[in-house]
DONU-500619 format. One record per residue (C-alpha): x, y, z; residue number from 1. Coordinates in nm, 3 decimals, decimal comma. Example, Ala and Ser with C-alpha at 12.3 -4.5 7.8 and 13.67 -1.06 7.14 Angstrom:
(node (1,230 -0,450 0,780) 1),
(node (1,367 -0,106 0,714) 2),
//
This chain:
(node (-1,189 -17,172 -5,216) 1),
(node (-1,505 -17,096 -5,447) 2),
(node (-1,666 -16,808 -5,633) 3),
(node (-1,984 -16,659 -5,492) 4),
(node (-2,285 -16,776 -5,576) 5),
(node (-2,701 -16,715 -5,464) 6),
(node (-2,822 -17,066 -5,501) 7),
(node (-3,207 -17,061 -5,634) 8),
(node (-3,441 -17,216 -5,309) 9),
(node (-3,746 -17,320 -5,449) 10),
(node (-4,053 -17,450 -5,219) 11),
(node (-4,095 -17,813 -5,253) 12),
(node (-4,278 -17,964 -5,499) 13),
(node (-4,512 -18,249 -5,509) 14),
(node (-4,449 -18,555 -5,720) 15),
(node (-4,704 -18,778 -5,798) 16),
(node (-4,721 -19,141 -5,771) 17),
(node (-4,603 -19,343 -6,067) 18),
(node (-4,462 -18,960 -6,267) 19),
(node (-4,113 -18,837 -6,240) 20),
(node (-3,985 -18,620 -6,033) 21),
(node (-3,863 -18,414 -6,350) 22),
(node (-4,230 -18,373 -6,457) 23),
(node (-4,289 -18,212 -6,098) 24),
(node (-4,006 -18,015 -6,173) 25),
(node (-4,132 -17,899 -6,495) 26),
(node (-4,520 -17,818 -6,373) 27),
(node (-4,383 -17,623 -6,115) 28),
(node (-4,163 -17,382 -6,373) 29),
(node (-3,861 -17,434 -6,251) 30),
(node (-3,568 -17,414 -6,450) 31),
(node (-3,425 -17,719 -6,601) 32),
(node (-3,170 -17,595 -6,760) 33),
(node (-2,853 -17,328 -6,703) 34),
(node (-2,682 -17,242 -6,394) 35),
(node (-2,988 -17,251 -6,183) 36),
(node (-3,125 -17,538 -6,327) 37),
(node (-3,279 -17,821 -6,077) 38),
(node (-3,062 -18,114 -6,117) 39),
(node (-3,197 -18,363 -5,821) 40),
(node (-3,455 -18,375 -5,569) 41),
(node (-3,424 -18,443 -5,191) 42),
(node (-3,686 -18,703 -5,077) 43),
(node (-3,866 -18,636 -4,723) 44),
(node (-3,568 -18,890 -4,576) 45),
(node (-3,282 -18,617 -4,667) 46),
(node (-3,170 -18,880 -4,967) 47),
(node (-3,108 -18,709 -5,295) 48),
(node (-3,292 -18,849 -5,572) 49),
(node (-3,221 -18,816 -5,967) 50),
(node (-3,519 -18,625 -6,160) 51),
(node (-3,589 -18,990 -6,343) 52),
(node (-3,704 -19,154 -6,006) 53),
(node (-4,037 -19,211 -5,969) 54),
(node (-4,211 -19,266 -5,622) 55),
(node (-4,503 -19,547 -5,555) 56),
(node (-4,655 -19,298 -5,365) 57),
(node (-4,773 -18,886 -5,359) 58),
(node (-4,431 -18,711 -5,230) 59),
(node (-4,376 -18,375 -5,137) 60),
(node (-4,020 -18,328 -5,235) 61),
(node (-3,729 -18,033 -5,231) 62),
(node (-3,573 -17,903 -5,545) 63),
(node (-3,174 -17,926 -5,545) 64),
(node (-3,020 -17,661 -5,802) 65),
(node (-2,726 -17,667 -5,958) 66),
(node (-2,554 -17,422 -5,791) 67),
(node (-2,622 -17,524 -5,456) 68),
(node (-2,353 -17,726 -5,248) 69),
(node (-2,511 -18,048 -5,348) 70),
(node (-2,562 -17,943 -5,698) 71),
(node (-2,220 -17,873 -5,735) 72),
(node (-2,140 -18,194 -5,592) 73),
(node (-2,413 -18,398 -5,872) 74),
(node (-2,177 -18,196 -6,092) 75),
(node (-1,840 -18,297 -6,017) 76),
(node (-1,931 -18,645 -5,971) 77),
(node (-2,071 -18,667 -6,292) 78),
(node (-1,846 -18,481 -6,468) 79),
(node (-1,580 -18,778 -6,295) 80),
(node (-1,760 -19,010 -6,516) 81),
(node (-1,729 -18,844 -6,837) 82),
(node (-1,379 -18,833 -6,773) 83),
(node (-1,341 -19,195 -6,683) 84),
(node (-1,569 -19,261 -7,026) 85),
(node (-1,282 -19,046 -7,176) 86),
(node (-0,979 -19,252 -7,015) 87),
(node (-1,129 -19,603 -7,133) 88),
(node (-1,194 -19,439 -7,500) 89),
(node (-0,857 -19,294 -7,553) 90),
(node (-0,665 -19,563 -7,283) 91),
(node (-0,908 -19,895 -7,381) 92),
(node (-0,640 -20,101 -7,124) 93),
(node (-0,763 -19,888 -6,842) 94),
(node (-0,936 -20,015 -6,509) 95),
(node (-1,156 -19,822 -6,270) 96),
(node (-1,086 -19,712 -5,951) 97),
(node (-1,327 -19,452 -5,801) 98),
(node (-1,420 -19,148 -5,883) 99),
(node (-1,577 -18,882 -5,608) 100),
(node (-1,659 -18,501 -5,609) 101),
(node (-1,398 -18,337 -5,383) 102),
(node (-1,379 -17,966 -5,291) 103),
(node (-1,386 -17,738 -5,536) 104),
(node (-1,409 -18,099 -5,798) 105),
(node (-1,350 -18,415 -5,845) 106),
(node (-1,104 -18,715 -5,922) 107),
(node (-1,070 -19,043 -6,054) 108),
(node (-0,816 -19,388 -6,032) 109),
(node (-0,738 -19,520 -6,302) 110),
(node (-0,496 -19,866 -6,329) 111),
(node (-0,340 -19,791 -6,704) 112),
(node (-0,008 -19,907 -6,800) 113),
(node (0,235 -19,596 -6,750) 114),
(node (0,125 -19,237 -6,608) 115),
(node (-0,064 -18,961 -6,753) 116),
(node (0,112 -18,695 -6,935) 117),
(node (0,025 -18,351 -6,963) 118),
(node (-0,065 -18,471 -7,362) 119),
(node (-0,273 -18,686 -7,227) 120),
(node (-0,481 -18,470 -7,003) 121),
(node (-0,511 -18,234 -7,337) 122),
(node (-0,682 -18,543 -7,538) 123),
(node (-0,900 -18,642 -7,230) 124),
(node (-1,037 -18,260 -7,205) 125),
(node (-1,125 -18,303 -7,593) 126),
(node (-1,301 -18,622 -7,587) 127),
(node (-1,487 -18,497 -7,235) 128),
(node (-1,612 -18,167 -7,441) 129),
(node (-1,696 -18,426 -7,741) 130),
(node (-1,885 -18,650 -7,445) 131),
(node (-2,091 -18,317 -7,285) 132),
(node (-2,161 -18,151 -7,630) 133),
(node (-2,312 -18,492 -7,784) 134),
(node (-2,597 -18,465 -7,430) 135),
(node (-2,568 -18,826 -7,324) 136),
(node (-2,808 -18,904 -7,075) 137),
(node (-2,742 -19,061 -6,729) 138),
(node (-3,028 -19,339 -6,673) 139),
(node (-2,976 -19,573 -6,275) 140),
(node (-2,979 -19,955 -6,255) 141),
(node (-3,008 -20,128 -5,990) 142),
(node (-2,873 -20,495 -5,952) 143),
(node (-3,115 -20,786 -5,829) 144),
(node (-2,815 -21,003 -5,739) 145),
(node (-2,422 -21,009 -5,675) 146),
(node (-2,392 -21,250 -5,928) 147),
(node (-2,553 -21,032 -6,163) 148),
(node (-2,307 -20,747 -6,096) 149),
(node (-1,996 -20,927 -6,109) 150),
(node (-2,092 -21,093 -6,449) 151),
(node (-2,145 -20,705 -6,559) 152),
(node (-1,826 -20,563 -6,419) 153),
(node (-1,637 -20,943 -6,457) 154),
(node (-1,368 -20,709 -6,652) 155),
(node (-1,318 -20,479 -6,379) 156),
(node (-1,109 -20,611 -6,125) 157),
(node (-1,168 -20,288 -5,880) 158),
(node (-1,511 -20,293 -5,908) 159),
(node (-1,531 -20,673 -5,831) 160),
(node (-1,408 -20,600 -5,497) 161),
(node (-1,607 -20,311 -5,424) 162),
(node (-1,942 -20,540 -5,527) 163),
(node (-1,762 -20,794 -5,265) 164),
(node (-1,735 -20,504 -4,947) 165),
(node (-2,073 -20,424 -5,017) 166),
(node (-2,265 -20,761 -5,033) 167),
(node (-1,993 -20,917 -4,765) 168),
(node (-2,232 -21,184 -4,552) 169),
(node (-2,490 -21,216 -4,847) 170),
(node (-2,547 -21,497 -5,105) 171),
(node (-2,417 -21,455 -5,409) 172),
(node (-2,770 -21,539 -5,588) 173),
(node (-2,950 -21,334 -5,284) 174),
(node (-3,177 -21,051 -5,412) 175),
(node (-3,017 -20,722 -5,314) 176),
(node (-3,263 -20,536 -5,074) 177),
(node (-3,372 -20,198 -5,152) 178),
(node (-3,192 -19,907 -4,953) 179),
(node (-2,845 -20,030 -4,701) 180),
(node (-2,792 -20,330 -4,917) 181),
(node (-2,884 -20,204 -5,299) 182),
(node (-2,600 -20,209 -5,554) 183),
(node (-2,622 -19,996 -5,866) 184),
(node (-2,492 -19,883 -6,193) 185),
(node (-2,525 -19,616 -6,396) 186),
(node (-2,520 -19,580 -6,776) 187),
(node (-2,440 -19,301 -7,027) 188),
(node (-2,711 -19,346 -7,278) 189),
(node (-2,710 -19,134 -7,625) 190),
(node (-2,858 -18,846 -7,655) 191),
(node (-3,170 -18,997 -7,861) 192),
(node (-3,192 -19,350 -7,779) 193),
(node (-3,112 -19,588 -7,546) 194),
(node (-2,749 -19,685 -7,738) 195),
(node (-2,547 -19,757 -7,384) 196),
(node (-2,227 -19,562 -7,463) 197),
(node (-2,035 -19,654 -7,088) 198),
(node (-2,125 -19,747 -6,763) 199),
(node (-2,012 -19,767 -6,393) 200),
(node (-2,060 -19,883 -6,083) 201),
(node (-2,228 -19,585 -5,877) 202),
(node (-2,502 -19,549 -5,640) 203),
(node (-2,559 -19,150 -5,769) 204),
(node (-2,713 -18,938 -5,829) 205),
(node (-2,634 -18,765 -6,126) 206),
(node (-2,718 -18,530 -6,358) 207),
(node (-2,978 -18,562 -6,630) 208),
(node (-2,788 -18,529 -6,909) 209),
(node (-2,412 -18,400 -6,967) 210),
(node (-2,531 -18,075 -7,079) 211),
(node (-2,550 -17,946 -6,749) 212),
(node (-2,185 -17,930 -6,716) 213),
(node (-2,101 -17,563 -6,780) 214),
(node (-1,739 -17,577 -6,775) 215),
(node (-1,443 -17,828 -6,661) 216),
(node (-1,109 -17,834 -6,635) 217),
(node (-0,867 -18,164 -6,558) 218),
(node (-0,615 -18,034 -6,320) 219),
(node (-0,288 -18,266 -6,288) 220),
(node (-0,230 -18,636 -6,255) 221),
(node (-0,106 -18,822 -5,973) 222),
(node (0,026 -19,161 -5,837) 223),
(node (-0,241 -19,312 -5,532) 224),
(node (-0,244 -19,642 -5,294) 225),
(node (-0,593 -19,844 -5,414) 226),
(node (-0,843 -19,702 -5,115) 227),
(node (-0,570 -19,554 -4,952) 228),
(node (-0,299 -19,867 -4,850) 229),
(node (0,021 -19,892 -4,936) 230),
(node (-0,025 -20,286 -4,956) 231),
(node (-0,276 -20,227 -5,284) 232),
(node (-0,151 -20,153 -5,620) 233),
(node (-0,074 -19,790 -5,733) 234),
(node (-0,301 -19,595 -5,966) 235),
(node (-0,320 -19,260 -6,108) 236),
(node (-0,565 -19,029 -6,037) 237),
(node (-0,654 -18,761 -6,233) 238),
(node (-0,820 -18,437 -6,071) 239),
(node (-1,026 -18,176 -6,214) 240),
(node (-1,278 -17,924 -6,139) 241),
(node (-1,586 -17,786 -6,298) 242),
(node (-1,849 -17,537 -6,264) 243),
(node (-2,215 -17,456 -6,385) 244),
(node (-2,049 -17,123 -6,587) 245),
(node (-1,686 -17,069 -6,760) 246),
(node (-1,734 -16,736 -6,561) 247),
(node (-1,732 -16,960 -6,223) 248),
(node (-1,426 -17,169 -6,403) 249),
(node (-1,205 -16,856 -6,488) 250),
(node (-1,283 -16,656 -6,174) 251),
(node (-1,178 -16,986 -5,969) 252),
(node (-0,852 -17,061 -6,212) 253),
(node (-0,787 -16,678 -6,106) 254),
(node (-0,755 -16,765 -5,712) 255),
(node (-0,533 -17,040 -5,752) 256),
(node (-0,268 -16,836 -5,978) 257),
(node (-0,308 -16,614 -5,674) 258),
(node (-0,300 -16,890 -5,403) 259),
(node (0,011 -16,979 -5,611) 260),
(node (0,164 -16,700 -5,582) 261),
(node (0,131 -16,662 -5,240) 262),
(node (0,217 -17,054 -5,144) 263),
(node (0,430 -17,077 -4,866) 264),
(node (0,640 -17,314 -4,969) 265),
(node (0,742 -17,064 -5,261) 266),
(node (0,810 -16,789 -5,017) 267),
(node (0,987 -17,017 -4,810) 268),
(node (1,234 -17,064 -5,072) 269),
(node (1,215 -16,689 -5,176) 270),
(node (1,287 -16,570 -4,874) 271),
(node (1,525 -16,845 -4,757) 272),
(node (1,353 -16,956 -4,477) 273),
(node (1,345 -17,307 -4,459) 274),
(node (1,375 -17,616 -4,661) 275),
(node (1,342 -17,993 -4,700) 276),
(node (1,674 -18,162 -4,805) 277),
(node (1,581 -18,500 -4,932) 278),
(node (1,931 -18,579 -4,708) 279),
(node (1,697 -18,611 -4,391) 280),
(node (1,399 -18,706 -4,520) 281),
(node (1,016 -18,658 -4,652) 282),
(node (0,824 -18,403 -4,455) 283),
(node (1,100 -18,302 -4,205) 284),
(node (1,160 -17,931 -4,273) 285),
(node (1,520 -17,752 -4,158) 286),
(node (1,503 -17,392 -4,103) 287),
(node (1,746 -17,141 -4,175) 288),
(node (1,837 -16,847 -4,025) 289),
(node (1,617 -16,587 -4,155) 290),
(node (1,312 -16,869 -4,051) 291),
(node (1,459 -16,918 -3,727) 292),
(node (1,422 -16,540 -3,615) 293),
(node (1,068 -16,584 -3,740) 294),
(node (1,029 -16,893 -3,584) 295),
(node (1,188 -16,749 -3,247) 296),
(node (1,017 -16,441 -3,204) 297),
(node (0,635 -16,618 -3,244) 298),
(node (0,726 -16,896 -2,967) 299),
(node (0,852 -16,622 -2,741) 300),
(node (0,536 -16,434 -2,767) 301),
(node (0,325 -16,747 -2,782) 302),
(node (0,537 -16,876 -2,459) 303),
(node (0,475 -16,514 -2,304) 304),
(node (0,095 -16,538 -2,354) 305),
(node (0,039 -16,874 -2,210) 306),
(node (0,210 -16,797 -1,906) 307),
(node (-0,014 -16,515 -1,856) 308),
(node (-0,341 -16,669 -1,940) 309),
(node (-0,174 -16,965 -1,624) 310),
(node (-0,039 -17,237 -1,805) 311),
(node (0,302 -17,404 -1,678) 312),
(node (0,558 -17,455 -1,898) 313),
(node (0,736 -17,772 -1,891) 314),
(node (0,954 -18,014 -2,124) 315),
(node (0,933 -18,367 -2,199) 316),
(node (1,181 -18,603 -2,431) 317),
(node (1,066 -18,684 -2,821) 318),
(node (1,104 -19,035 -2,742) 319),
(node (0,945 -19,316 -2,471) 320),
(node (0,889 -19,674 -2,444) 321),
(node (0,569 -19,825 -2,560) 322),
(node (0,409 -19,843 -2,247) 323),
(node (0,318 -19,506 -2,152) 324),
(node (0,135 -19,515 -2,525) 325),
(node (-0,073 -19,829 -2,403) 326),
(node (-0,166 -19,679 -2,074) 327),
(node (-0,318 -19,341 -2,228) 328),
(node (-0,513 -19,560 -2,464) 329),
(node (-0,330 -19,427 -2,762) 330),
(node (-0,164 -19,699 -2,928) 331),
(node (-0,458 -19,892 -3,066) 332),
(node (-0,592 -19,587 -3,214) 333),
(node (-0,254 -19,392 -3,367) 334),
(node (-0,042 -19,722 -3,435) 335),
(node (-0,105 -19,667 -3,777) 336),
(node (0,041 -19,317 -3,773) 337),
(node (0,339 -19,384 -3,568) 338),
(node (0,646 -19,444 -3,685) 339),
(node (0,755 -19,816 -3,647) 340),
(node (0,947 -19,898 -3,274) 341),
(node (1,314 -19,900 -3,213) 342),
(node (1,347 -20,219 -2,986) 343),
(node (1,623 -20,124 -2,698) 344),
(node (1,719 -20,285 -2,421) 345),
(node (1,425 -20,543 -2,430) 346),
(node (1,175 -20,239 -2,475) 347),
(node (1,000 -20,112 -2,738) 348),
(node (1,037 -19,758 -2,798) 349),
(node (0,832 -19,512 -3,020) 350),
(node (0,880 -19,156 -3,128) 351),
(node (0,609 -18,955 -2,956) 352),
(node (0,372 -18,878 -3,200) 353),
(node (0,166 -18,666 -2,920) 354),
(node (0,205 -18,493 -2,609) 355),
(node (-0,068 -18,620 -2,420) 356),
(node (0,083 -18,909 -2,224) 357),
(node (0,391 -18,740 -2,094) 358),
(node (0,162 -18,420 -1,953) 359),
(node (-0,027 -18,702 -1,776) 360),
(node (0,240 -18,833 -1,589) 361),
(node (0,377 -18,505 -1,430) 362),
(node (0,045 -18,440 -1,358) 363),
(node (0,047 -18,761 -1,139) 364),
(node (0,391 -18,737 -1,075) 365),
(node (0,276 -18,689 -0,684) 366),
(node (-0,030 -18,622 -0,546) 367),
(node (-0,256 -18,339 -0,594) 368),
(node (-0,431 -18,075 -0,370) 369),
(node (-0,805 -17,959 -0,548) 370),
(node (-0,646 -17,587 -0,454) 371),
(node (-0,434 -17,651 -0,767) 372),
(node (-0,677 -17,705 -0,976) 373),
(node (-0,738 -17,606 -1,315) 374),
(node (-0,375 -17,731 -1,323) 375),
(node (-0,264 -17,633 -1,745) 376),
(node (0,033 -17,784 -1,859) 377),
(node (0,179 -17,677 -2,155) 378),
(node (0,506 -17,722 -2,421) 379),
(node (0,657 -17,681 -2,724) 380),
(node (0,641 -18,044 -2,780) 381),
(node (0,812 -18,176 -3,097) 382),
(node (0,613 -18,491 -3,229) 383),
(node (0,656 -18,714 -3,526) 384),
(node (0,387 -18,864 -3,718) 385),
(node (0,400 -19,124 -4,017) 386),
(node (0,185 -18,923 -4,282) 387),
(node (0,190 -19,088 -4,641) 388),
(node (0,398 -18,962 -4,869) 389),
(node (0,073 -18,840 -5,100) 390),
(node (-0,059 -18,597 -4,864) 391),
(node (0,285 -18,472 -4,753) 392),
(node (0,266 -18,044 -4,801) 393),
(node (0,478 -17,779 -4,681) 394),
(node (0,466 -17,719 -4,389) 395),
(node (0,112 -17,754 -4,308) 396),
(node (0,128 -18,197 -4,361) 397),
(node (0,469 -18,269 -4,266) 398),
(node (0,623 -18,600 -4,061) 399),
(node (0,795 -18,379 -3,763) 400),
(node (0,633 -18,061 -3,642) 401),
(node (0,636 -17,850 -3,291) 402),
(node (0,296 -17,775 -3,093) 403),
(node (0,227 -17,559 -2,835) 404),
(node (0,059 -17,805 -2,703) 405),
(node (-0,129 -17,771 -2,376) 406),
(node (-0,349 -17,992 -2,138) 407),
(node (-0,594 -17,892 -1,865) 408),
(node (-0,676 -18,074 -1,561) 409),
(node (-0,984 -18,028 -1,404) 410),
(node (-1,295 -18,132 -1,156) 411),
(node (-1,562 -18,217 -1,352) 412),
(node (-1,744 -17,887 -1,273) 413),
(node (-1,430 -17,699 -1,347) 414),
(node (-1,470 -17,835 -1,726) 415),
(node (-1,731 -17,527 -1,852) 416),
(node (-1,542 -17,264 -1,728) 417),
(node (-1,213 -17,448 -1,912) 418),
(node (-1,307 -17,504 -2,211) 419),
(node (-1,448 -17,142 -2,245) 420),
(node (-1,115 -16,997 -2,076) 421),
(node (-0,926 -17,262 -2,346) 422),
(node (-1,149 -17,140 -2,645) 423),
(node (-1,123 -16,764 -2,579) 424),
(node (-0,735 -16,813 -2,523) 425),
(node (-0,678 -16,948 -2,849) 426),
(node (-0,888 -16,736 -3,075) 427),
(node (-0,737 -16,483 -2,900) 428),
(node (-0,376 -16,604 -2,995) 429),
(node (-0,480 -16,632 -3,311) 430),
(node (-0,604 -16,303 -3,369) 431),
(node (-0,335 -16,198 -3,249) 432),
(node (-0,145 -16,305 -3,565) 433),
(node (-0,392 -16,153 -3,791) 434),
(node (-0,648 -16,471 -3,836) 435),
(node (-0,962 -16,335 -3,751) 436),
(node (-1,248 -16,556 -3,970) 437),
(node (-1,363 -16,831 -3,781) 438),
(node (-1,614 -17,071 -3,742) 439),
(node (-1,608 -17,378 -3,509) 440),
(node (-1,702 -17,732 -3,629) 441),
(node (-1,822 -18,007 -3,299) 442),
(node (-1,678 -18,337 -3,405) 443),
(node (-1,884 -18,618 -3,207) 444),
(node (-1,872 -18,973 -3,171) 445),
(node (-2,049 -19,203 -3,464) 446),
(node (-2,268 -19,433 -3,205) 447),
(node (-2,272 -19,684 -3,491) 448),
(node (-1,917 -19,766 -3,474) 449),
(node (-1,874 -19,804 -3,040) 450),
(node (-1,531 -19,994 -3,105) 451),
(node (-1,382 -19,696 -3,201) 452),
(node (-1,457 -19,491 -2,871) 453),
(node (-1,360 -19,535 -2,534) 454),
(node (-1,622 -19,465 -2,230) 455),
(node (-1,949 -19,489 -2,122) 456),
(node (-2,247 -19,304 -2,275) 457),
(node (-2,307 -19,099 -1,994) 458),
(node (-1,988 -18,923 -2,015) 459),
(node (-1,994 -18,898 -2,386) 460),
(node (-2,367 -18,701 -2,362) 461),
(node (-2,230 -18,467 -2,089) 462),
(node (-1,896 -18,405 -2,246) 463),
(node (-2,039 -18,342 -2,625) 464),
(node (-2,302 -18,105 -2,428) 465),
(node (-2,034 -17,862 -2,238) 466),
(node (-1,852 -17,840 -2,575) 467),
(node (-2,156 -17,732 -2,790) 468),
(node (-2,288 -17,504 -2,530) 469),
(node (-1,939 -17,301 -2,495) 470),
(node (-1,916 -17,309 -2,879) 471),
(node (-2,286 -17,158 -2,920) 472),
(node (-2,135 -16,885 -2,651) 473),
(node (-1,868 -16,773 -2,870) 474),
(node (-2,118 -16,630 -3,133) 475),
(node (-1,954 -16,777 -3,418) 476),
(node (-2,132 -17,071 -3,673) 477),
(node (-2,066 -17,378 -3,513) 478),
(node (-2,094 -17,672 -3,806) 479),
(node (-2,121 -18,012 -3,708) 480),
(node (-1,896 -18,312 -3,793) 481),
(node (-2,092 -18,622 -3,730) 482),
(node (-1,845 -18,943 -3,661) 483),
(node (-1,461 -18,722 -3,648) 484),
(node (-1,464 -18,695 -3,225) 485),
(node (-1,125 -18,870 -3,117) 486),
(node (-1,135 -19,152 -2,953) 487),
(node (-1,140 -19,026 -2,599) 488),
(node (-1,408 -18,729 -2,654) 489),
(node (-1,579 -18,523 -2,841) 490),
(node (-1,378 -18,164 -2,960) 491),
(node (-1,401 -17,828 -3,090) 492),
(node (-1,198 -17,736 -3,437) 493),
//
């Protein structure tokens, strides 16, 4: 959810050797300050660069504005550091966490010695105005050493073990190599002189001066895991958002009261649809009467419309032992989301947390003529999956959920004609509940990590090439995702 916005595109500009690239900026006449301001430059490898870096040699570089996606992104993450400035001048005690631009903004951990309060937020927005009125300047460091980074940071425990993951299998003394292995830090310098006012661990880039940020807003506070484990220590994080205009702030504050409004876990209450006793459990919704004629009448018609477009409907239990997980090359990859075994009569059991295995053994169940082939299995298959508590939402992140869930088996030069049937089928269905904006997104596999994928090469190539090609025929903006395939194949969203 965002306002509109034209970004400015500017042609590149060329940056001479031992000069800025904010003195290209400038001889060029672009705008340095404002909502269309140039913030960064993108060097000819795609890295963004702050408008303080200076090349050794002539580059031809491409002007990043503020109000282009990575703009915005320069200005939520810097806007995350005035506000963890803010939480270690109000909250001194405070330890840093991390602080990244999200969607729409940005967050921060802190480790502080009870949770924020709504009062608090209201001092933190009044010493981050104080921070962006007074025009402190953002100015890059880079480390020559670990050793020189923990004695820096020595009173930031978090930090400490980020410096660790990053230098893991170097010497301690060992000069830090420019590009995979640097380590840096940036500072907030004063507006007029080179008084460092706060620093953090950071590899950028940011903004040139605080300034730039039109308009912020911190959000809400709330408790998270130290990167994401339940086995760290708890922190707070505080969200917020800003924007290069308070026009862009308001008009986005407006969609949310109206998202609000419209959340469906309001109208589920409203309208006494459905609910989530804390008698049964996080995540695990019941519904009630009124939800279970709504809920009735779309898997009818979904059931109805799969049966016509050839799928077989079958049924399979919500439970199996561990096996059949092992043997469909799930468990290694999902153990983490399953919920923990029941052991029963010298077996391991787990609550199916997918579909996929039991499918596979009716479809094996005896053997198989090519006449019935496409064979398409499909269910209403309830599954249970352990999400963390944080991300727990409605009914759209929940712990126990129903899919109509389907699987297609197939010669290999079935598979086009599939997936195309597949894709059309469910856009279809979906349109046919009034969702009618799409656009696909290609997850593939990340050949950097090859313990995380199962296969050979070969089929990986051939499989991530049918997929693209019958997402290209669909017409619609297909955007890729680099690294999310699953571990058995690439896939369409």
């Amino acid at each position: 959810m965002s306002a509109p916005r034209t970004p400015v595109v500017a042609d590149p500009v060329v940056v001479a050797a031992g000069t800025t690239a904010a003195d290209a900026v400038a001889a060029a006449g672009l705008p340095t300050s404002g909502p269309k301001a140039v913030v960064v430059v993108r060097d000819p490898l795609g890295q963004l660069r702050d408008l303080d870096w200076k090349p050794a040699e002539e580059t031809s570089v491409e002007p990043v504005s503020l109000d282009s996606p990575d703009g915005l992104n320069v200005l939520r993450h810097s806007t995350a550091h005035v506000l963890a400035q803010a939480v270690q001048d109000v909250f001194p005690e405070a330890k840093l966490g991390i602080g990244p631009p999200i969607q729409n903004g940005f967050y921060y951990d802190f480790q502080v010695d009870k949770p924020f309060q709504p009062d608090d937020l209201a001092k933190l927005e009044k010493r981050m105005q104080e921070i962006i009125k007074s025009g402190q300047r953002f100015r890059r460091r880079r480390f020559t050493s670990l050793d020189e980074a923990r004695t820096e940071l020595a009173a930031e425990p978090f930090k400490l073990e980020l410096i660790d993951v990053k230098g893991e299998g170097l010497d301690s003394s060992e000069v830090m190599e420019v590009g995979g292995g640097e380590l840096t830090i940036y500072d907030n310098l004063a507006a007029n002189e080179d008084k460092v006012c706060w620093s953090d661990l950071c590899r950028g880039p940011h903004l040139p001066n605080t300034r730039l940020i039109g308009a912020f807003k911190l959000m809400r506070s709330a408790a998270a895991y130290w990167r994401g484990s339940e086995k760290n220590p708890q922190l707070q994080r505080v969200y917020g958002t800003a924007w290069p205009t308070r026009d862009e702030l308001k008009a986005y504050l407006r969609l949310l009261e109206e998202a609000a409004r419209r959340d469906h876990r309001k109208l589920g209450a409203d309208l006494d649809l459905f609910s989530f006793p804390d008698e049964i459990g996080s995540g695990l919704a019941v519904f009630h009467p009124k939800g279970g004629v709504l809920k009735r009448v779309m898997e009818d018609y979904v059931r109805t419309r799969h049966i016509e477009e050839g799928f077989q409907y079958v049924g399979t239990p919500h439970i199996s032992k561990e096996g059949i997980f092992h043997s469909s090359g799930h468990l290694p990859y999902y153990k983490d989301t399953m919920f923990p075994p029941m052991e029963m009569e010298g077996s391991d059991y787990y609550l199916k947390a997918m579909n996929c295995p039991m499918h596979n053994l009716i479809y094996r169940s005896r053997g198989r003529s090519y006449r019935e082939l496409p064979m398409r299995l499909f269910e209403f298959g309830s599954v249970y999956r352990y999400e963390k508590s944080g991300v727990i939402h409605g009914l759209t992140r929940v712990r126990g959920f129903t899919q109509d869930d389907s699987h297609s088996y197939c010669t290999k030069e079935q598979a086009p004609a599939e997936i195309k049937h597949l894709l059309g089928f469910v856009l279809g269905l979906l349109k046919d509940f009034g969702i009618d904006d799409f656009y696909l997104e290609l997850s593939t596999r990340d050949d950097a990590k090859p313990d995380k994928f199962v296969g050979t090469d070969e089929d990986w190539a051939t499989a991530t090439a049918v997929l693209e090609q019958c997402a290209l025929e669909t017409g619609l903006d297909l955007v890729p995702d680099p690294g999310g395939a699953a571990f058995y194949g690439p896939k369409i969203s």
